[in-house]
C-alpha positions in Angstrom: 122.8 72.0 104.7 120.2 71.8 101.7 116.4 71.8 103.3 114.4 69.5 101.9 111.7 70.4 99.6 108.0 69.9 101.3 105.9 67.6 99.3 102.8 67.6 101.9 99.9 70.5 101.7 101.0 73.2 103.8 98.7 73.4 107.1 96.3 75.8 105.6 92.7 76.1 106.4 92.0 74.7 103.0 94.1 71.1 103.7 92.3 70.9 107.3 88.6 70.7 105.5 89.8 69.3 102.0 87.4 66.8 100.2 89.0 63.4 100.8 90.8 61.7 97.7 92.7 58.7 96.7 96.2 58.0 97.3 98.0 58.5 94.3 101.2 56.5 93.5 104.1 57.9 92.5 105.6 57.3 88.9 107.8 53.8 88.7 109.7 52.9 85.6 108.3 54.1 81.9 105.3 54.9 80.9 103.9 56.6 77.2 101.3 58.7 76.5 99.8 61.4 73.7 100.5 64.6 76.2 102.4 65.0 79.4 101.4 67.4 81.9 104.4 68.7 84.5 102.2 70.3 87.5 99.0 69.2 89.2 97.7 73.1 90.2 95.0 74.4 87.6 96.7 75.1 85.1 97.8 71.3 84.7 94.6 69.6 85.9 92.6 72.4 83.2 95.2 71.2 80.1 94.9 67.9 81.3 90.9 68.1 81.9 90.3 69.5 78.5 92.8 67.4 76.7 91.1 63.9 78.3 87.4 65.3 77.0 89.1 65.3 73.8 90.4 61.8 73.6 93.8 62.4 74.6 95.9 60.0 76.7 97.1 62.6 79.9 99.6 62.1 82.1 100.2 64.3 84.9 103.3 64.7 86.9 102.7 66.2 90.2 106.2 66.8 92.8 104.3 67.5 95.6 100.5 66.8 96.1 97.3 67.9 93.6 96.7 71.3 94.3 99.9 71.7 96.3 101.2 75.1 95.1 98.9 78.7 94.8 96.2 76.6 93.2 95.7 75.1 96.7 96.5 78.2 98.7 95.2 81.6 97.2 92.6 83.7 98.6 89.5 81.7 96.4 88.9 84.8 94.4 87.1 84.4 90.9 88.4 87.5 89.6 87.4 88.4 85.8 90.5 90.0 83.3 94.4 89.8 84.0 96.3 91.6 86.3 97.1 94.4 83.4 93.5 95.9 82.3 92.1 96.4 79.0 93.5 100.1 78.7 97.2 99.4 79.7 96.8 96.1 76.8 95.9 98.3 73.9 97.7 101.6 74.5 101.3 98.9 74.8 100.3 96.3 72.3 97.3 97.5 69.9 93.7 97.0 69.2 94.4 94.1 67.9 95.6 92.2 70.8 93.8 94.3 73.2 90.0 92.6 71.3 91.6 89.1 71.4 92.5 89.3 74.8 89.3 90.8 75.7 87.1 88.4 74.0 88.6 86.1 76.8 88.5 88.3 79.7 85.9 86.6 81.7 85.8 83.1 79.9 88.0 81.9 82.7 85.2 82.3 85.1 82.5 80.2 83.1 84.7 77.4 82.8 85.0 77.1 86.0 81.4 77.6 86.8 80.7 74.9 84.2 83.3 72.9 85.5 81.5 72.6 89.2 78.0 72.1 87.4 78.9 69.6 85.2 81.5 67.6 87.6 79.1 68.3 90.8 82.2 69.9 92.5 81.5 70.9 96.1 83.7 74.0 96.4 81.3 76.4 98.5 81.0 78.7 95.7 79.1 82.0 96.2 78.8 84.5 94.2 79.7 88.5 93.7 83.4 90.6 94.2 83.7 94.0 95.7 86.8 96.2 94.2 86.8 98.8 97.6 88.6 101.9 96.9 90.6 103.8 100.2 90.4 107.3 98.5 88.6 108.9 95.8 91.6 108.5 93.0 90.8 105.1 93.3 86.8 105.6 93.2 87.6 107.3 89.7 89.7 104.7 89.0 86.8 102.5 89.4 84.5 104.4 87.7 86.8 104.5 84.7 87.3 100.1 84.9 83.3 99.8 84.9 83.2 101.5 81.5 86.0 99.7 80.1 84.8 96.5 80.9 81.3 97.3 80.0 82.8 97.7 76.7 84.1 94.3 76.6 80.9 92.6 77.3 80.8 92.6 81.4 76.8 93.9 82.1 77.0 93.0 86.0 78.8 95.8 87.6 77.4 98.5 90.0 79.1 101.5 91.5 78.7 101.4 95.5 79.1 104.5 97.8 77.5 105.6 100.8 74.8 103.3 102.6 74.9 101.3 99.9 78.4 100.5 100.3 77.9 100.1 103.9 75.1 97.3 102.9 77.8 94.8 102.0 80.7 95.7 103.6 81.2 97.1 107.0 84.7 99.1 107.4 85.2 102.7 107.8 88.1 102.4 105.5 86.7 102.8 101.7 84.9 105.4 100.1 83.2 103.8 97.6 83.5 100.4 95.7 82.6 98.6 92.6 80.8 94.9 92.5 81.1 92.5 89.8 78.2 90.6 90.2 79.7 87.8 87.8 82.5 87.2 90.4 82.6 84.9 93.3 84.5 82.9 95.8 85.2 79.3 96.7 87.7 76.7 98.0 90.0 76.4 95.7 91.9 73.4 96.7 88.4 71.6 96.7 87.9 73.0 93.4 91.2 71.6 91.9 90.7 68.2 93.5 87.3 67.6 92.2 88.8 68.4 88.5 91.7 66.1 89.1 89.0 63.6 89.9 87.0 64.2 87.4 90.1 63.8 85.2 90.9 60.6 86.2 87.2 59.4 85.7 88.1 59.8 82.1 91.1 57.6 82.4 93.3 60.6 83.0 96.4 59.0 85.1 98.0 61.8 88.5 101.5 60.4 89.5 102.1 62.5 93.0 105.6 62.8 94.6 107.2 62.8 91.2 109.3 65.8 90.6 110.4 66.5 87.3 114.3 66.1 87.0 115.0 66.4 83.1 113.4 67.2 80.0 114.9 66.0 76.7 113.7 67.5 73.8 112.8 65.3 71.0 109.8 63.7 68.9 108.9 62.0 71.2 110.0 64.3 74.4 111.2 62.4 77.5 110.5 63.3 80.7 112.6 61.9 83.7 111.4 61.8 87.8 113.4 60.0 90.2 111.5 56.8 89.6 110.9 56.7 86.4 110.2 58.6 82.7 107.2 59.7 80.5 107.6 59.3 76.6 105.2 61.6 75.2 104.1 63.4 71.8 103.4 66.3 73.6 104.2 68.4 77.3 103.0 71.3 78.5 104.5 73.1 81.2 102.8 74.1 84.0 104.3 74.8 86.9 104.4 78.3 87.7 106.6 79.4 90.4 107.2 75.9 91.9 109.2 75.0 88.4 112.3 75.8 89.6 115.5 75.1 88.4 114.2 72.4 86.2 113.5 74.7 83.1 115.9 78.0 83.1 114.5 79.1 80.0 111.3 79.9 81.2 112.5 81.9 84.6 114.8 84.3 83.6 111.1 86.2 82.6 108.8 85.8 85.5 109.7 85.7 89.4 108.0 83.8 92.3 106.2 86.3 95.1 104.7 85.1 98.4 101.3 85.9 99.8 100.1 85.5 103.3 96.6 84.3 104.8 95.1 84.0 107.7 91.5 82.5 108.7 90.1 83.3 112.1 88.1 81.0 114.2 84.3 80.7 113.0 82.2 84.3 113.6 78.8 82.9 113.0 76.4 86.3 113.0 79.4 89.1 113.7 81.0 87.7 110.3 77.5 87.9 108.5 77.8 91.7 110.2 80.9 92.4 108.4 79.5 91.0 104.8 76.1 90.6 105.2 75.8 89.7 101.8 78.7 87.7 101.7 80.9 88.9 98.8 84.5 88.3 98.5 86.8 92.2 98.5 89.6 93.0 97.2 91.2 96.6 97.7 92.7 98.8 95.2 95.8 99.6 96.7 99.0 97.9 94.4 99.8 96.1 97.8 96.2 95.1 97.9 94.2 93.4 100.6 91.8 90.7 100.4 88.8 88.8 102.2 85.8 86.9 102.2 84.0 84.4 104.3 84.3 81.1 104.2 81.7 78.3 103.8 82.1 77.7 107.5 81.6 81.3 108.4 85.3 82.4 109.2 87.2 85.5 107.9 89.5 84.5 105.7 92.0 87.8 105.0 95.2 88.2 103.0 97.4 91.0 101.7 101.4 91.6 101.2 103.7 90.8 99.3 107.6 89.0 99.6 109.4 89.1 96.1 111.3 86.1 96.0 109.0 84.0 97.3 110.0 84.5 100.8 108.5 83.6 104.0 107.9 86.2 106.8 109.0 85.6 110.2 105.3 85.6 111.2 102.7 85.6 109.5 100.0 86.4 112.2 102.1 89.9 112.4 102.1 90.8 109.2 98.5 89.7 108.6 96.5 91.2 112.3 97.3 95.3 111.2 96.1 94.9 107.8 92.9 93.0 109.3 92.3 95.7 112.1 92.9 98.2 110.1 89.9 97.2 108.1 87.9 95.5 110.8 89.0 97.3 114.1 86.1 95.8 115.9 87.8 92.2 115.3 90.7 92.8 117.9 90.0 90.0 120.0 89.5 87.5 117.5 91.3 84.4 117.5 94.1 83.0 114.0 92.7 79.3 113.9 94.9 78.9 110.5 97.7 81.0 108.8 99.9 80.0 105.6 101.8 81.5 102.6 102.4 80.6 99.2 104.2 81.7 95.9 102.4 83.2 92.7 104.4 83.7 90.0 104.8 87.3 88.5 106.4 88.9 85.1 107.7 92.2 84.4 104.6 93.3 82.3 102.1 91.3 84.9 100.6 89.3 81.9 100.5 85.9 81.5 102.9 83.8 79.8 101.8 81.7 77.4 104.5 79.9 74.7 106.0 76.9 73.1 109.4 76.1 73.8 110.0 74.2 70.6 107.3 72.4 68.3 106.0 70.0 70.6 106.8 72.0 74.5 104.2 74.2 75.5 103.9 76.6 78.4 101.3 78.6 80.1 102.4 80.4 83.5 102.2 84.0 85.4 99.3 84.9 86.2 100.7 87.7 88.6 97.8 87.4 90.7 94.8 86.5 88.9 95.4 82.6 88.1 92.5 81.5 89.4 90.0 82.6 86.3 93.2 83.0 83.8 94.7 79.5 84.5 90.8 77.6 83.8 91.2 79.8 80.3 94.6 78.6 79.4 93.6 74.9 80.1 91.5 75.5 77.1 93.7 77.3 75.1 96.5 74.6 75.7 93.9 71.9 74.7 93.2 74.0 71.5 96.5 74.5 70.4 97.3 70.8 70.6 94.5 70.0 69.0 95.4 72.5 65.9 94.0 75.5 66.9 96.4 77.7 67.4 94.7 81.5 67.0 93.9 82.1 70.4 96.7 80.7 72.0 98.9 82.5 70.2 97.7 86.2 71.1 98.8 85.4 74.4 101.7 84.0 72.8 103.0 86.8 71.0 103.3 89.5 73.9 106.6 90.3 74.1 108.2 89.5 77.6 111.4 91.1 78.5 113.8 89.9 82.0 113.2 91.6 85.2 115.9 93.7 85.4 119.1 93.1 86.9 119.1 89.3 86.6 118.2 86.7 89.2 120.8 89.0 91.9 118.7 92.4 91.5 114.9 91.4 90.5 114.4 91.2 93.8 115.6 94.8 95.6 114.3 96.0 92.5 110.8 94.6 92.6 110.6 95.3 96.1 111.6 99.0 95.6 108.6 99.7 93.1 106.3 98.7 95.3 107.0 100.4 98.0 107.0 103.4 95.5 103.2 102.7 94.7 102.7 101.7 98.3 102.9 105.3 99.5 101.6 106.7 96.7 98.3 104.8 97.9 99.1 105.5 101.4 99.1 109.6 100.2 95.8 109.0 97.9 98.1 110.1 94.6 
């Protein structure tokens, strides 16, 4: 029997203290427009954000709800870069591409920092992220990213060990750390709705519960949903991994992986204890873990990964050992809210950025750091429209090959590489 995809928000701590919205209808009979946007996450609402302050007439096609997929679900993170450093860009693709892409490395978070002043986007955003290393390989791994991104224009970073680690976080469990003080946290799926509002406020039109069906190519492109179609000059593409089966092109090269998070119930002073400077973390291991507080003072914590997209059996078991292992003091504490969601990752863990012909853009897989790097490609996708094509083109000319082994084998494979790094951080190589 075929399940029934879920078009709701899934029951995450994020949908239970969303900002309210408007009902948006979904799309009946045919509407035109100058660009159509397929997905209402960030990457969609950034494109369609930036194209509507440009004049553009936007139309957004959304299958489920704004902010539905990992735009509405991650861990709130504002991480600077990609998921593939500086070093690993130039020694595979050049100088060259390695400056471009570094020019943009931490443009991602000032969009969104200007997006929430200039939109007055209440999103709890605090600021700082703490990169905590569980052995000393990773320390001098540390050491060795502060230097490269100093040499790409980041200024706020400090190397933590000691007390002075101990000052902002509280766990026996890392030997030393490294904060960006540019980074920060917030609610995500507030942030996303307050853009989608202010898109609208510019006469930007959201049709929800409209799943793309078909795409013709042509000049104009035609885009059909089950109640209707969009005739538009332009479409960009910007689903990530919730375009599925819609597309094929574009997922022979990137795979969906789930994430799992939990939040406890509200720790007033012992959470302040635990981050008494309230930072967000992040650990070095390649199956990483990740917390922060919220703006209500609960511990929000993620880690794991399920290649494929798959969801565990329980999330509260594969969640509580990662969390005590950390915190072992929390043992006791109560799961108030615990979710999943899919990211969507390529073999080279950069992002995918493209056109499918002369008037189909793309920008998807992120691998892990969408928040910042879908805000960035927004503007790209805006610029490229628009004529200017330089920077969207350095990400568009990094070669992506197929995970290997087709759709049967990407994911064993996947799955086996990581748990090859896995114990290689469990071991400290």
């Amino acid at each position: 029997m075929t399940q029934t995809p879920a078009t709701e928000h899934v029951a995450s701590y994020y949908a239970a203290t969303a900002t309210a919205g408007p009902a948006r209808p979904s799309l009946s009979g045919e509407v035109s427009c100058d660009v159509c946007v397929v997905g209402a996450g960030f990457t969609g609402i950034s494109s369609a954000l930036h194209l509507a302050e440009r004049g553009y007439k936007v139309v957004v096609l959304e299958a489920a709800r704004v902010g539905f997929g990992a735009s509405g679900r991650n861990g709130g993170q504002i991480v600077n870069s990609y998921s593939r450093d500086m070093d690993v860009i130039e020694a595979k693709y050049g100088e060259q591409t390695a400056r471009a892409l570094g020019d943009m490395a931490f443009e991602g978070n000032r969009i969104i920092r200007s997006r929430i002043e200039q939109y007055a986007i209440d999103c709890d955003l605090k600021d700082g992220n703490l990169f905590a290393a569980c052995n000393a390989k990773q320390l001098e791994g540390l050491r060795e990213h502060r230097a490269l991104w100093q040499r790409y224009g980041n200024r706020e970073l400090e190397m933590l060990e000691g007390e002075a680690l101990k000052r902002e976080v509280t766990s026996e469990r890392y030997v030393g750390a490294l904060v960006d003080h540019s980074g920060g946290h917030l609610h995500p799926l507030n942030l996303v709705l307050g853009e989608a509002a202010a898109f609208e406020a510019l006469g930007g039109t959201i049709f929800e519960q409209s799943p793309l069906l078909e795409l013709v190519h042509g000049e104009p492109a035609r885009l059909r949903t089950p109640g209707g179609s969009v005739v538009a000059e332009r479409v960009v593409l910007a689903g990530n991994a919730y375009l599925q089966g819609v597309v094929p092109e574009l997922e022979r090269k990137s795979m969906p992986c789930g994430t799992q998070i939990v939040t406890t119930e509200p720790l007033g002073e012992r959470g302040r204890a635990l981050l008494p400077n309230d930072m967000a973390v992040e650990d070095c291991n390649y199956l990483l873990d990740y917390y922060r507080l919220t703006g209500d003072g609960r511990l929000l914590y993620g880690g794991g990964v399920s290649y494929g997209g798959q969801d565990p059996a329980s999330i509260e078991a594969v969640i509580r050992p990662k969390l005590l292992k950390t915190f072992p003091g929390l043992a006791d504490v109560r799961f108030d809210h615990a979710w999943s969601g899919n990211f969507l990752m390529t073999v080279n863990r950069l992002p995918q950025f493209g056109r499918l012909n002369a008037n189909v853009y793309y920008a998807q897989g992120y691998s892990g750091h969408g928040v910042t790097c879908s805000h960035l490609s927004g503007r790209l996708v805006a610029e490229v429209i628009e004529g200017e094509s330089e920077r969207f083109d350095a990400f568009a000319g990094l070669p992506h090959l197929p995970f290997p082994g087709g759709r049967l084998l990407r994911v064993p494979l996947s799955a086996l590489g990581a748990w090859y790094y896995a114990t290689r951080d469990r071991l400290g190589l």
